[in-house]
C-alpha positions, 0 to 999 in steps of 0.5 A, spaced: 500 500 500 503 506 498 503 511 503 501 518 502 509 520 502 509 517 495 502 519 492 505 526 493 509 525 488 504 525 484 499 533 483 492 532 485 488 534 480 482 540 479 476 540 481 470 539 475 466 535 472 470 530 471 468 528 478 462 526 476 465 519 474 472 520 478 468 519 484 465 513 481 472 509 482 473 503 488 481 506 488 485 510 488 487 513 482 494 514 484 495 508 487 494 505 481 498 510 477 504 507 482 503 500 479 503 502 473 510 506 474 515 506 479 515 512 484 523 514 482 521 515 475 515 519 476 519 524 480 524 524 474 518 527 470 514 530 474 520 534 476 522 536 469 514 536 466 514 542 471 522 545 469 520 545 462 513 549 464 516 555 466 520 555 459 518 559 454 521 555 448 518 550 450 510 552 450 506 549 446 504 552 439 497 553 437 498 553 430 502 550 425 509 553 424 513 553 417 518 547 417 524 551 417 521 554 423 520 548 425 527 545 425 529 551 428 525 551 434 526 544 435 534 545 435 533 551 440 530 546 444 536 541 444 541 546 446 536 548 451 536 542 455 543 542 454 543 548 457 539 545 463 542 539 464 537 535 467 541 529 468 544 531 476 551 530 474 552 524 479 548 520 475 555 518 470 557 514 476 552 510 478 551 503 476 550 502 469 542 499 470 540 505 474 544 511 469 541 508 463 534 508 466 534 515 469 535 517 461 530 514 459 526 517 463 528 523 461 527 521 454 520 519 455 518 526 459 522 530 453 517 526 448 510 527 451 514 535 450 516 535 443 517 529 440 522 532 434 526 534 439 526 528 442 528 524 437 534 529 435 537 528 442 536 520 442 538 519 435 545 524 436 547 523 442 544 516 445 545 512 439 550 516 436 554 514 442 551 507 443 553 505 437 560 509 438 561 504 445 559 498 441 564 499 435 569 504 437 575 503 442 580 509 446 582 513 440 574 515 439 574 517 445 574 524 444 568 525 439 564 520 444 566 525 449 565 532 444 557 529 442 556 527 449 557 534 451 553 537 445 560 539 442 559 537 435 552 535 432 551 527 431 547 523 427 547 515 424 548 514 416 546 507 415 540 507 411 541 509 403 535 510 397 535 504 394 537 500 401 533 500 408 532 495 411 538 490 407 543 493 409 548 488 407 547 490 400 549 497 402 554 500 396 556 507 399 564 504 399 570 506 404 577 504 400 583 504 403 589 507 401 596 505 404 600 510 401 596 516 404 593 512 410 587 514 410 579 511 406 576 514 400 569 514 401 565 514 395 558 514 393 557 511 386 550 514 384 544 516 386 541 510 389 546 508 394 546 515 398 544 515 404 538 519 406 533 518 412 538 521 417 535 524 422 540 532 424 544 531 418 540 535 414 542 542 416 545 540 422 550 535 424 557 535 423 559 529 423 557 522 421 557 515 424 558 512 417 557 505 414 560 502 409 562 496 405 570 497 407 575 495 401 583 494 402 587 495 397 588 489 394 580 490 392 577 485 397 571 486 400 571 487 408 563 487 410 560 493 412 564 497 417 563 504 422 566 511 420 567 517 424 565 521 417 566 528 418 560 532 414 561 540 416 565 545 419 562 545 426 564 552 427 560 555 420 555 549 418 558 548 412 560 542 408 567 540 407 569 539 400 567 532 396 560 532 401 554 534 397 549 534 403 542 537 404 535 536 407 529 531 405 524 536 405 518 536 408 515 530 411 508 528 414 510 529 422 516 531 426 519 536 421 522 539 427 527 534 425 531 536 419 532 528 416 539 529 410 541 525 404 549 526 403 553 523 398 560 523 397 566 523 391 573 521 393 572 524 399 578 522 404 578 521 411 584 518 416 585 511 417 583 511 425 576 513 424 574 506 422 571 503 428 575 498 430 573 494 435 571 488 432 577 488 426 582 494 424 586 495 417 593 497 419 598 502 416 600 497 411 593 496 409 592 490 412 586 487 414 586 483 421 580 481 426 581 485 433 574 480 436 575 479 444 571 479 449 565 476 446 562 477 452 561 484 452 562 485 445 555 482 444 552 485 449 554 492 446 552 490 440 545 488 444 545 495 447 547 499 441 541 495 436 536 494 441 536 501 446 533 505 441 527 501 440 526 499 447 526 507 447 521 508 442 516 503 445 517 507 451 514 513 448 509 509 444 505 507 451 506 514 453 502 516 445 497 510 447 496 513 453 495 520 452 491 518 446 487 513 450 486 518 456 483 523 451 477 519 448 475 516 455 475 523 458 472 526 452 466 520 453 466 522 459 464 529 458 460 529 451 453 528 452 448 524 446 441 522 447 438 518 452 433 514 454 428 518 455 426 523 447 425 529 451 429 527 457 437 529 459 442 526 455 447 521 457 454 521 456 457 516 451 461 513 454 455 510 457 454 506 450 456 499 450 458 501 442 463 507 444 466 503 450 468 496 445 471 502 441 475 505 446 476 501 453 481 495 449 486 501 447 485 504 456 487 497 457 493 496 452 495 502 455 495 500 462 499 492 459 503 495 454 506 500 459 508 494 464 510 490 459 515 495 456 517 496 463 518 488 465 522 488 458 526 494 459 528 492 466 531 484 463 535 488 457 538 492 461 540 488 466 543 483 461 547 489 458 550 489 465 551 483 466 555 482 459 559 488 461 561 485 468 563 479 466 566 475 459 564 468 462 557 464 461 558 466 452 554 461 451 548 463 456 549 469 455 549 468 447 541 465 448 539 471 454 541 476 448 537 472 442 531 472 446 531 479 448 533 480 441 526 477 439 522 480 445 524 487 442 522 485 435 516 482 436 514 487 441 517 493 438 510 492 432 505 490 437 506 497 441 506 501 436 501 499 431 497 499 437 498 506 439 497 508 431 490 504 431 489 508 438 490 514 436 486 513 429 480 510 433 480 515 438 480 522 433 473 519 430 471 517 438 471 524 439 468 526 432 468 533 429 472 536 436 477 530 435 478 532 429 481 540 432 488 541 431 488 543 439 485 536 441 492 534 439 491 527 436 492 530 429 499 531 432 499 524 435 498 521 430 502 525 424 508 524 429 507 518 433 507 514 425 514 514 423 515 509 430 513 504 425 518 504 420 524 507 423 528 503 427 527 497 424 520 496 419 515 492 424 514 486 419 521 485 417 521 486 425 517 481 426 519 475 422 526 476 426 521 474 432 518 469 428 525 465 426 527 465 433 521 461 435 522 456 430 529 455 431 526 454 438 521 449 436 525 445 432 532 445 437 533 439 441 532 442 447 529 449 447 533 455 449 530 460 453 533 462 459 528 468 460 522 463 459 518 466 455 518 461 450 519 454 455 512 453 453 514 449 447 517 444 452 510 443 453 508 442 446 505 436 446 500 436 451 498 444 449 496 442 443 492 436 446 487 441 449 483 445 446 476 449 449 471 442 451 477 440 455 478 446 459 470 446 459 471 439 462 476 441 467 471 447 469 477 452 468 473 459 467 474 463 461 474 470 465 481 467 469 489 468 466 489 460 467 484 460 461 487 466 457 494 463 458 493 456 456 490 459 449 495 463 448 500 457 448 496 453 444 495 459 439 502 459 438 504 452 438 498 450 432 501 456 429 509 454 430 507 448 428 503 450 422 509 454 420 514 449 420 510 443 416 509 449 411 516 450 410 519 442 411 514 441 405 516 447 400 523 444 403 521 437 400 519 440 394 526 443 392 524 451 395 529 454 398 530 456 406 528 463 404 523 463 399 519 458 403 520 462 409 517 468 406 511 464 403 510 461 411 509 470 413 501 472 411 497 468 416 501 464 420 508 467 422 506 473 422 500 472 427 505 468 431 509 474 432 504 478 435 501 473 440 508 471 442 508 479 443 501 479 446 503 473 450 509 476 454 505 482 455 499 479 459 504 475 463 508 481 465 502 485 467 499 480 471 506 479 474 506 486 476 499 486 479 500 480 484 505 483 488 505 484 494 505 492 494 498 492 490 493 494 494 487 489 496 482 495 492 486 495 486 486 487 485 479 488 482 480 493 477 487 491 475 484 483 473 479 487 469 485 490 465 488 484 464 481 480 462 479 486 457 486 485 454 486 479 453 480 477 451 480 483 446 487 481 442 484 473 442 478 475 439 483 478 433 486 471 433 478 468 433 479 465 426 485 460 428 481 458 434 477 455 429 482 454 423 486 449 428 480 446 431 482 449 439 473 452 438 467 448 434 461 451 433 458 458 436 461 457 444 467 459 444 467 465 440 460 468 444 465 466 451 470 471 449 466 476 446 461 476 451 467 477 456 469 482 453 463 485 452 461 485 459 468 487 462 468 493 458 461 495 462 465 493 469 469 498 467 466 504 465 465 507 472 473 506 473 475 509 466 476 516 467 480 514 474 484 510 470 485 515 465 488 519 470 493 514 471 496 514 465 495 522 463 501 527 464 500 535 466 495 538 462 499 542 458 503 536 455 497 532 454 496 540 450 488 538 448 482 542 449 477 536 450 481 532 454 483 537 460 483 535 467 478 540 470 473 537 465 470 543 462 470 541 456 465 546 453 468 553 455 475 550 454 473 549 447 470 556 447 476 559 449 481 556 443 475 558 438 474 565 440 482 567 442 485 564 435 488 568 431 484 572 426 478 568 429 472 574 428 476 579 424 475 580 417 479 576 412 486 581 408 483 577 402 476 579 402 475 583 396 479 578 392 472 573 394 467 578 393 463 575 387 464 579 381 457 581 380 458 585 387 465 586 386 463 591 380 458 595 385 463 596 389 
């Protein structure tokens, strides 16, 4: 139970309508709000919520600004926050686990503010700097310290135009030259620049560069890093045999200016190769420098999976805040009711409005804990790997599991958010539709997160492959546990929802939600490999049977594997001991709403496989879905509340905490500018006819 020290740390919110339904909760929304989040991590971003509030820079705008000032204030904005040094310094010392989750929440606070600005720090200085740590060695130290400490503007050149997600078959080239010891850094043509790259469009000065690296003698060395200086960091212009420039203008985030560049001949020394795997010597010969694999491997982890663990933090941060402004919207807008000439209900009484919104209200609450969970065993496994080079093997299995979690889990989340985000603008109909109710920006920003950082069905198929591997290996190994249910394969796929009727197990239990899911995945692991060793058979190829195995089988197993590990860390989270008796209620039905609501995505499996026969199990899910949507109506604003920041970072005009929906949005009607004042173009509308009276 927490005590009142701790839900101190969270402000009260204000009196209003709102109260209506907030009083109609069995708990304490702060409570819930310290499962969902630990106390420490809520204090970092309230702390900075409230530090950036009083920052000029830093208020929200009401109107779209043009994309050069977009970039210019997002820019500003970077600077700034280098300039407040929200970080206390002795974070640096701490342990690993503990510095790096003190960043992200930072970063996650930064995000909820303004996602441009960001994702500008996060892409040069977090991943910059990570995959500086996870391929460089001491002669690279001063450039890591000189992007730490915002020196030099950073960015990471990997994807090229013809080329994002194979990056082996990249073509940007660094030659070697023995003569004058340095590589020749050469684009062959348009297809093969690199482009994409967020800050090096006007901003960055230098270039964490992949390309193929070849010795002297012509041969071919792989893709490898470069330290590629881009521009005079003094004056922002770009240095001979660079042609660099901005992509233009895109959907959302445009305070990011995303850069394509080229390069002709272009020379830079032979110690800005990133040498910590292999290196060229003087003479121009190539040798593999690979040591310590331990801690090698769990550097590269760090530097691959850190920046899609951060964007599925902001993910569940978009997801909540667009999931809390559909529920306090509902909560608010009042339409029809029972009796013709009587008072109107709010719509959040209506079954139909709270099957649209209440599963996105749950997934906010499970992703955001799972998220957690999944961050908490990454980050304990990097520790682990920079402690110790012994237990590879071990090691080498943790890394491969984590690497499958955050690939399966990086698409659930975030096409969660982007279908929160669309459901909820149309939940909140024409107001939803307003630039201040702030979905619009959700959606436009949040977008790209489906894209970047690894494409989510190319994602997933890695999660997939994983899980085959396991399935066909002698013995299965998963020492996070997330995949030993498949030691269990055979007795799984015995049953199917007779059995568990026979056995009197109840539907609404996470015994009967469990025991799906992994039935669900073994029929679909199953499925996937017979197709496979079939196409074999045939004399198909690995890769083309692999790819034929995606639609409707190995995709589908990805995603329920992420679903899965998202339902049991959350219930892991909620049967702790520090969870209050009142809370446990309210918690099993987000659990049982989530759940039921992502096997009913899977229903035609069910059946394809033969687990359901008949109208049964379909009218069981369904209908528990249905009815906890109804047990939580008079709990959604509360939990709503546990999921909202500050007003003015939620920064939506139908989802205020005072609940005054109406004179909120009388204000932004009659103070936006120009509202009632005459238009400066008015005689060039007046129709002709009239305008020859004039």
């Amino acid at each position: 139970m927490p005590t009142e020290q701790e839900r101190n740390v969270i402000p009260d919110l204000p009196r209003g309508p709102l109260c209506t339904y907030r009083s109609k909760a069995k708990f304490n929304w702060k409570d819930f709000r310290l499962v969902l989040e630990e106390k420490e991590l809520i204090k970092i971003k309230y702390d900075i919520w409230r530090r950036l509030e009083s920052e000029p820079l830093f208020a929200p705008v009401t109107s779209t600004l043009p994309v050069d000032q977009q970039k210019e204030r997002a820019a500003r904005q970077v600077n700034r926050i280098a300039d407040l040094e929200l970080a206390p310094p002795e974070i640096y010392s701490k342990p690993y686990k503990y510095r790096v989750r003190y960043l992200m929440s930072i970063n996650e606070a930064l995000h909820a503010v303004c996602p441009s600005m960001s994702v500008k720090i996060a892409l040069g200085v977090g991943l910059f700097t990570n995959s500086l740590l996870a391929m460089g060695t001491d002669r690279h130290q001063d450039t890591y310290n000189k992007a730490w400490n915002r020196e030099i503007i950073t960015c990471l050149a990997i994807t090229e135009v013809s080329h994002g997600s194979n990056t082996k078959r990249c073509r940007t080239t660094a030659t070697y030259d023995p003569e004058t010891q340095e590589f020749i850094i050469h684009t062959p043509d348009f297809e093969a620049a690199k482009c994409w790259v967020g800050n090096l469009g006007k901003t960055a000065s230098m270039a964490l560069l992949f390309a193929i690296l070849y010795t002297a003698d012509g041969q071919n060395h792989g893709l490898q890093g470069f330290l590629v200086p881009i521009r005079d960091p003094k004056t922002l212009l770009p240095y001979p045999g660079v042609t660099v420039g901005d992509i233009g203008e895109k959907i959302g985030l445009n305070g990011i200016d995303n850069g394509f560049v080229m390069f002709n001949h272009y020379r830079i020394p032979r110690e800005n190769l990133l040498n910590r795997t292999g290196d060229v010597t003087p003479e121009g010969v190539y040798e593999s420098t690979f040591s310590e694999p331990g801690k090698i491997l769990g550097a590269v982890l760090e530097s691959f999976s850190a920046g899609r663990l951060g964007i599925m933090q902001e993910s569940s941060n978009t997801l909540s805040h667009a999931a809390v402004i559909a529920v306090r919207y509902a909560a608010l807008r009042k339409q029809f009711g029972t009796d013709r000439d009587g008072p109107e209900q709010s719509i959040i009484e209506y079954q139909l409005h709270q099957w649209r919104i209440f599963p996105y209200l749950a997934a906010a609450c499970v992703l955001k804990v799972s998220v957690f969970a999944m961050t908490e065993t990454y980050l304990e496994t990097v520790q682990k790997s920079q402690a110790e080079s012994n237990g590879f093997e071990l090691l080498t299995q943790i890394v491969s599991e984590v690497h499958a979690l955050v690939s399966s889990s990086k698409p659930l989340v975030t096409w969660t958010a982007r279908d929160a985000i669309q459901e909820s603008r149309e939940a909140c109909g024409g107001h939803g539709y307003l630039r201040s109710a702030n979905l619009g920006e959700l959606r436009n920003n949040h977008d790209p997160s489906c894209t970047y950082e690894g494409d989510n069905n190319v994602l997933g198929q890695q999660a997939s492959n994983w899980l085959v591997r396991q399935w066909k290996n002698a013995k299965v190994e998963s020492p996070v546990g997330t995949a030993s249910f498949i030691e269990r394969r055979d007795e799984i796929l015995r049953m199917n929802f007779e059995s568990f009727q026979r056995l009197g197990v109840s539907v609404e239990s996470t015994e009967f939600i469990t025991h799906c899911y992994e039935w669900l995945m073994c029929w679909l692991l199953q499925q996937s490999v017979a197709q496979m060793d079939e196409a074999s058979s045939q004399g198909i190829d690995t890769f083309t049977a692999r790819n034929n195995c995606q639609v409707y089988r190995a995709r589908d197993l990805s995603r329920a594997y992420a679903e899965y590990y998202a339902l049991r860390s959350f219930w892991s989270r909620c049967t702790r001991k520090d969870v209050s008796e009142s809370l446990r209620p309210v918690l099993f039905n987000v659990y049982l709403l989530y759940g039921a609501w992502c096997l009913d995505r899977h229903m035609s499996t069910f059946y394809t496989g033969s687990f359901a026969n008949g109208s049964a199990f379909a009218d069981a899910v369904r209908g528990m879905l249905l009815k906890v949507c109804g047990l939580l109506k008079d709990s959604a604003v509360a939990i709503a509340d546990a999921l909202a920041p500050p007003d003015w970072v939620l920064n939506s005009v139908i989802a205020k905490s005072d609940g005054r929906l109406y004179e909120n949005i009388q204000s932004v009607f009659m103070t936006n500018p120009g509202a009632m004042e005459r238009a400066a173009w008015w005689k060039d509308i007046i129709p002709t006819k009239l305008r020859s009276k004039l």
